[in-house]
Structure formats: structure tokens, C-alpha cells
C-alpha positions in Angstrom: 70.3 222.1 10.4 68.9 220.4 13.4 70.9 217.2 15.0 69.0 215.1 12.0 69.7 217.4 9.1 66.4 219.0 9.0 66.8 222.5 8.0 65.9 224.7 10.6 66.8 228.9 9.1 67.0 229.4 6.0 68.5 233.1 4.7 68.0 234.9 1.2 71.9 233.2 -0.1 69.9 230.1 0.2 66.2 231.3 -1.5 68.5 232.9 -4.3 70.6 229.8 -4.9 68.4 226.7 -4.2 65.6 228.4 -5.3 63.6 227.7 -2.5 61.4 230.2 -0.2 61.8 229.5 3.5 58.1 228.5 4.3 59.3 225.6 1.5 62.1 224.2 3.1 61.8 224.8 6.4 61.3 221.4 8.7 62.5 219.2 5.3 65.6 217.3 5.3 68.4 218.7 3.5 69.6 215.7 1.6 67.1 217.2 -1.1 69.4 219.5 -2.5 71.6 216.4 -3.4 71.6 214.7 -6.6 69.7 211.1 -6.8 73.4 209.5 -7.6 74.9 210.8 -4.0 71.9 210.2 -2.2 72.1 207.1 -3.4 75.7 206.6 -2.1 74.4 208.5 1.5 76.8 211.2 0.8 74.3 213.9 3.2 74.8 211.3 5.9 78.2 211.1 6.0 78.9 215.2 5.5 77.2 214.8 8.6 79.4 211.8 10.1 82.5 213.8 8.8 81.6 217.0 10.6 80.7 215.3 13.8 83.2 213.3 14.2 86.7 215.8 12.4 84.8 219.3 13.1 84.3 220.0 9.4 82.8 218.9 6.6 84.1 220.2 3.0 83.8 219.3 -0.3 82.4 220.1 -3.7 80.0 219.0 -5.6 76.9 218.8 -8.0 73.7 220.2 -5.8 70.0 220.6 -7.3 68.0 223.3 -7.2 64.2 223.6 -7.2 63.2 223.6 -10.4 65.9 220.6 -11.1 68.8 222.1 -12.6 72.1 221.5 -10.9 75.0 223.9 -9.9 78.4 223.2 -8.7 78.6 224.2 -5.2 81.4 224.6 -2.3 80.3 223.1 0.8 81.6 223.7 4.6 79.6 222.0 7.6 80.5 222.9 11.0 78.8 220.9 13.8 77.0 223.1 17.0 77.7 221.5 20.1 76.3 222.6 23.6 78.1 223.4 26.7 77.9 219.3 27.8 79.5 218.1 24.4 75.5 216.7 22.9 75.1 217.7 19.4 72.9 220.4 18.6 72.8 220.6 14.9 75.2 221.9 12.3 75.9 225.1 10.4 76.1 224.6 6.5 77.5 227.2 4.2 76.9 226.6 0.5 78.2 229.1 -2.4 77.6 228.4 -6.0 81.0 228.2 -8.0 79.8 226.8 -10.8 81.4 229.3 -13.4 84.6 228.9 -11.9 84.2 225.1 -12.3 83.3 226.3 -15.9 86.5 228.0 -16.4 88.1 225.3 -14.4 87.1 222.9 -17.0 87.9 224.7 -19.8 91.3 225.5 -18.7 91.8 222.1 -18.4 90.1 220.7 -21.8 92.5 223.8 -23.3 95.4 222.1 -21.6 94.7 218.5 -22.7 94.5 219.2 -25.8 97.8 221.6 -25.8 99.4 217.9 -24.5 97.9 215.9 -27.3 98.9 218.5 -29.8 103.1 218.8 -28.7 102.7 214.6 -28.4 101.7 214.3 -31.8 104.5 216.4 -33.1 107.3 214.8 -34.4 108.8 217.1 -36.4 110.1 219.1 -33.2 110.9 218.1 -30.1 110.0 220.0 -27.4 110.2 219.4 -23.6 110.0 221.0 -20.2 113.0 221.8 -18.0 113.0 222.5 -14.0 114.9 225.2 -12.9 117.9 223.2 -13.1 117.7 222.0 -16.6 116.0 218.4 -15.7 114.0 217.0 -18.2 110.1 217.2 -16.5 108.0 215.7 -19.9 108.8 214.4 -23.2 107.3 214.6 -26.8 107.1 212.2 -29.2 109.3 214.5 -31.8 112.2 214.1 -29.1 111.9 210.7 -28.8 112.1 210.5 -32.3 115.1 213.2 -33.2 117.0 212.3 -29.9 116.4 208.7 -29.5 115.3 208.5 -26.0 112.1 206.9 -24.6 110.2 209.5 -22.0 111.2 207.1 -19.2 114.9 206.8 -20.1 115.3 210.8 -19.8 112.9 212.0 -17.6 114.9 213.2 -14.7 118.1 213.6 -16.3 119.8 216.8 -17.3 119.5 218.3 -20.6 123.0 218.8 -21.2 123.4 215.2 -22.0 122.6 215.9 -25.7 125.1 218.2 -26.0 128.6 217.7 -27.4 131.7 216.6 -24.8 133.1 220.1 -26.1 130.3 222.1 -25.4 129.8 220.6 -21.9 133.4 221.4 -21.2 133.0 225.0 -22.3 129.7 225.3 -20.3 127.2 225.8 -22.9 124.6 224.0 -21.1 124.4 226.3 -18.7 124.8 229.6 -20.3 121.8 228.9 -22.4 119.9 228.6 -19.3 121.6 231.5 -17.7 120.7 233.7 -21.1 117.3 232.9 -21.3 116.5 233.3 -17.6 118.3 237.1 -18.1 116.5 238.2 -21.4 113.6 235.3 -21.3 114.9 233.4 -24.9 117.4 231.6 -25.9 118.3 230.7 -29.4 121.2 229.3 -31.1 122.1 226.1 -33.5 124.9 223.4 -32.8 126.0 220.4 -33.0 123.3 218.2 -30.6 124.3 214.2 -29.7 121.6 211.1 -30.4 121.5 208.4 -28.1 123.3 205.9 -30.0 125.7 208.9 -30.2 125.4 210.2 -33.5 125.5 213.6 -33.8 123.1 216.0 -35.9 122.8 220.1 -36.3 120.1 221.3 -34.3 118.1 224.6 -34.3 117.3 225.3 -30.5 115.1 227.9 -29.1 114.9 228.0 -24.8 112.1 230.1 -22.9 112.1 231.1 -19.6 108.5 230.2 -18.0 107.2 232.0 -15.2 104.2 232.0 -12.5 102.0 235.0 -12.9 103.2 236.5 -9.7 104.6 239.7 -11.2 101.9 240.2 -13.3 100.5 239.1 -16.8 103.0 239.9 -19.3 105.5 241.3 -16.9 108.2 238.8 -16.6 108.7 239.6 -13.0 107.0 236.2 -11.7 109.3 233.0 -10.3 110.8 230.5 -12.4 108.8 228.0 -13.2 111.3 226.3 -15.3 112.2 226.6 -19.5 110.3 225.2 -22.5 112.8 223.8 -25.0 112.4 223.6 -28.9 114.9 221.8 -31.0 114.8 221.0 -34.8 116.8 218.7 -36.7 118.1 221.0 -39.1 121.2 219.0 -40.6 119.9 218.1 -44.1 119.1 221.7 -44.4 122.6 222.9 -43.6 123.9 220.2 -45.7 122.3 221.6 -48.1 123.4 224.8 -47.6 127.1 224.3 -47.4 126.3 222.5 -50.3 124.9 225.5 -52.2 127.9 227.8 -50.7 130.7 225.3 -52.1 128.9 225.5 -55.4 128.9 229.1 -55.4 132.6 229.3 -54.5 133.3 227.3 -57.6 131.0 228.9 -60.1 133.3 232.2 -58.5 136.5 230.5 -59.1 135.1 229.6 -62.9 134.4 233.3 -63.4 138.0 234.4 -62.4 139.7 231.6 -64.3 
């Protein structure tokens, strides 16, 4: 671009992705590759004002092509300056990323609604640790089996719902420990309510990690652990219940 914006070379990148031939664009301003909404907020003009005055411009955004349609481009704008420090124009390199947006998007849609789904559950609860074993987010099923609102135990460590005993013996940690060594934990025990009640909990730990080893290979860094826990204690009443009956229908058949 010249000093004004006026597009002065124009190479085959540009034909194939603006959809423009050079003896088309040549000597036009490029503003016209911007939608009506950001020329209507004089976003070309201040690329320009950015570049001149930080020595860059870069962003992304929605740009038009010539037949209309839009693709989601990355932008960097470098300003050309001559030997006396005047402006001579600026250099403008423009790639089309619009599938990557696309998956971008998706991956994020996917995500949502993976977070709307665990907050409706209320049946389970299941969290995020850090590393550490701090609570990082909160479901609605935790909230409800544990007592606590997101704010009042986001933050704090998860061995708080576990039983004076078990804390003395360390079982806290060792869960982490475990599933960080063979990437699960799984056990059931006593767990403590807020109001410090206490019910029998079924509790499943996974070690997360970043795909730096690999996908699938288990090698990456700790990202943290996912944690699972069901209220279980009806069912185990019931079961001891079933066991004590059995123990006496034995006791009837010896007697």
C-alpha cells in the first residue's frame, strides 16, 4: 500500500484469496476488502494509525472477497519508512484462516455445551482439581451432594470433604499420588457434607494431561485431575441391609 492505503502490487496469494486480478485492484483503496460494519467504525484507518505509530498492525477479522463472500483472515501491517523517517507506505500480509476459525468455533460450541451438560448434572458431582488438589470449577451435583456454593469452595483443597481420619492417615494425598502414577483413581469412603454430616461416596480421580507427549500417550504435563463422586449411602444401606438378612436366613437354616 502507498502512504494512503492505495494498493500499489498485488501478488497471486492476493488474486487467489480476494478474488481480485491485479489490473482490478491496482490504484483502489484497500479498505474494500473490509466489511461495511468495520468500515463503518474506520477500522482500515486506524490498522494504519496502529502500524504507523507501534510498527505493527495485527489482528483478525471478517474480510470480503470479490464476489461478496467473507473469509476469516489474519492480518499483519508493517509500515515502510525511508532513510529520513517520511512514511512511504506499508506492507500488508493477509492469510485466510477461516477453517481454523471453523474448528476454533466448534471446539468451543463442543466445550460449552460439555459445561452445560456437567452443570446440569446433579446426580454426580464432578469438579476440576489443579495440581495441588484445589478446587478450579464446581457442578451443580456437588453443590448439591456436598453442600457448598461454587464460591465457597473454589480455591480450597479437596481434602476438606474428607474424614478427620482419613486426612490424618493421608488419603487425600495418595489418591492424587495414585492417579497421577497409573492415571485413575477409584475407591469409596466415608466423604463429610458441609454442615458436617457424613455420607458413603463412590469416587473416581483422573489424571488430565496437555497433549505434549502425544495423543493417547499419557506422557504430556499435568494439567490437573477430574474428580467424580456419587452419593452412594442409600445403596450401601441397602446392602448391609440385604447381607444382615442373609446372615439370619443362614442362622435359621443351622438352627
Amino acid at each position: 500500500l502507498n502512504a494512503d492505503g492505495i494498493v500499489t502490487s498485488w501478488n497471486p496469494g492476493a488474486q487467489r484469496f480476494k478474488g481480485y486480478t491485479d489490473t482490478e485492484i491496482l490504484g483502489h483503496h484497500f479498505s474494500r476488502f473490509y466489511t461495511p460494519e468495520d468500515r463503518a467504525t474506520d477500522l482500515p484507518k486506524r490498522a494504519l494509525e496502529t502500524a504507523r505509530t507501534f510498527g505493527k498492525f495485527e489482528g483478525e477479522g471478517w474480510r470480503v472477497r470479490k464476489d461478496g463472500t467473507r473469509f476469516w483472515a489474519q492480518v499483519l501491517i508493517d509500515p515502510i519508512w525511508d532513510k529520513d523517517g517520511r512514511i512511504l507506505g506499508y506492507a500488508k500480509i493477509t492469510r485466510d484462516i477461516t477453517d481454523r476459525k471453523a474448528t476454533q468455533d466448534a471446539l468451543l460450541e463442543s466445550e460449552d455445551r460439555f459445561r452445560r451438560l456437567v452443570q446440569g448434572v446433579t446426580d454426580y458431582a464432578i469438579y476440576m482439581l489443579d495440581p495441588t488438589g484445589r478446587v478450579t470449577n464446581w457442578n451443580a451435583g456437588a453443590q448439591h451432594i456436598k453442600g457448598y456454593l461454587a464460591d465457597e469452595i473454589v480455591g480450597e483443597h479437596f481434602s476438606r470433604f474428607y474424614t478427620p481420619e482419613d486426612r490424618a492417615g493421608g488419603l487425600p494425598q495418595r489418591a492424587l499420588r495414585i492417579a497421577l502414577a497409573e492415571g485413575r483413581f477409584e475407591a469409596e469412603g466415608w466423604r463429610v457434607r458441609k454442615d458436617g454430616t457424613r455420607f458413603w461416596a463412590s469416587v473416581v480421580i483422573h489424571a488430565v494431561r496437555d497433549d505434549e507427549g502425544g495423543e493417547g500417550s499419557g506422557h504430556g504435563a499435568l494439567v490437573g485431575f477430574a474428580k467424580v463422586t456419587r452419593d452412594i449411602t442409600e445403596r450401601r444401606e441397602a446392602q448391609r441391609a440385604m447381607d444382615a438378612l442373609r446372615e439370619q436366613m443362614a442362622q435359621a437354616q443351622k438352627l
